[in-house]
C-alpha positions as CSV (number, residue, x, y, z in Angstrom):
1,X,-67.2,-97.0,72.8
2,X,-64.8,-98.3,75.2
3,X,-62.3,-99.5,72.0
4,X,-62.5,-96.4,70.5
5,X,-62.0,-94.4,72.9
6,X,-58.4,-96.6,73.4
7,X,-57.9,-95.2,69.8
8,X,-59.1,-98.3,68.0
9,X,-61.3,-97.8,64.8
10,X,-63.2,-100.2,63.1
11,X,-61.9,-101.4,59.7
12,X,-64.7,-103.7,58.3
13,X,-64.9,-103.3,53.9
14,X,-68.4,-102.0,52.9
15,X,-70.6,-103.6,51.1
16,X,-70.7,-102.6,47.1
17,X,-74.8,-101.4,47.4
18,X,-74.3,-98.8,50.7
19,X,-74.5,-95.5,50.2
20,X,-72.2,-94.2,52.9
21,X,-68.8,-96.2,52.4
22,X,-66.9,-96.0,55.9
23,X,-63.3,-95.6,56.2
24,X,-61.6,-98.9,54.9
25,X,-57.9,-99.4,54.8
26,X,-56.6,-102.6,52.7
27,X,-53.3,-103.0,54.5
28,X,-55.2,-103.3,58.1
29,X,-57.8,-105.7,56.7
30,X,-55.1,-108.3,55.2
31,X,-53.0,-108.1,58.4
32,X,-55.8,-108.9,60.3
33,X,-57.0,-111.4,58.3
34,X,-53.8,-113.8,58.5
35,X,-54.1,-113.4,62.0
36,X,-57.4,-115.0,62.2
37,X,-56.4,-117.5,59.6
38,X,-53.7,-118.2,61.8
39,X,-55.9,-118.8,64.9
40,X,-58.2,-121.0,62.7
41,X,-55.1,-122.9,61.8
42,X,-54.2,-123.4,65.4
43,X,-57.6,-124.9,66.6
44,X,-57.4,-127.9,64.1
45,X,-54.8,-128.9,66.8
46,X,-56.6,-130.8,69.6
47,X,-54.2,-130.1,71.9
48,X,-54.1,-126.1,72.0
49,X,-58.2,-126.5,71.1
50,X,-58.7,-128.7,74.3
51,X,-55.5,-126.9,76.2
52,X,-54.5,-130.1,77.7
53,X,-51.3,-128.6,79.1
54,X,-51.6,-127.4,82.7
55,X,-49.2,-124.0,82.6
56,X,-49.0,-121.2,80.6
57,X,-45.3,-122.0,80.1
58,X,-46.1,-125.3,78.3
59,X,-49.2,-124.2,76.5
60,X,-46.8,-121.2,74.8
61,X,-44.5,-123.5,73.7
62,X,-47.4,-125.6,72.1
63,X,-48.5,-122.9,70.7
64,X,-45.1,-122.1,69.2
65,X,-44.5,-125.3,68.0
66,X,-47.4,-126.1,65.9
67,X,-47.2,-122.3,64.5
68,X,-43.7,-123.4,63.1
69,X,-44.7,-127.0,61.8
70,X,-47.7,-125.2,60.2
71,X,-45.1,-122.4,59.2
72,X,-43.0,-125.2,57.1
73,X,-45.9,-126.5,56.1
């Protein structure tokens, strides 16, 4: 209640045997999506999984680092 009420609205696909299809926009789904392939992608790092680094200074530029090696990659 608290999200939507922000102005958020769910944007899960429905399944193909429901009767009541709920609003579903592609574009949404896909850009979310990458994002949380993009997370996944950045756990397989031990060091941003463990966050070894002891500021939040250091652990952005990890993060931005192994985003552009995975990036070229």
């Amino acid at each position: 209640d608290l999200i939507e009420q922000q102005g958020a609205v769910p944007n899960i696909p429905p399944k193909a045997n429901r009767r009541w299809k709920s609003c579903f926009s592609r574009s949404l789904y896909k850009g979310r999506n990458s994002i949380e392939r993009m997370f996944c992608r950045l756990k397989d790092c031990r060091r941003l999984a463990t966050r070894y680094d002891r500021t939040a200074a250091i652990f952005l530029g990890s993060i931005h680092l192994a985003a552009s090696v995975m990036w070229f990659l």
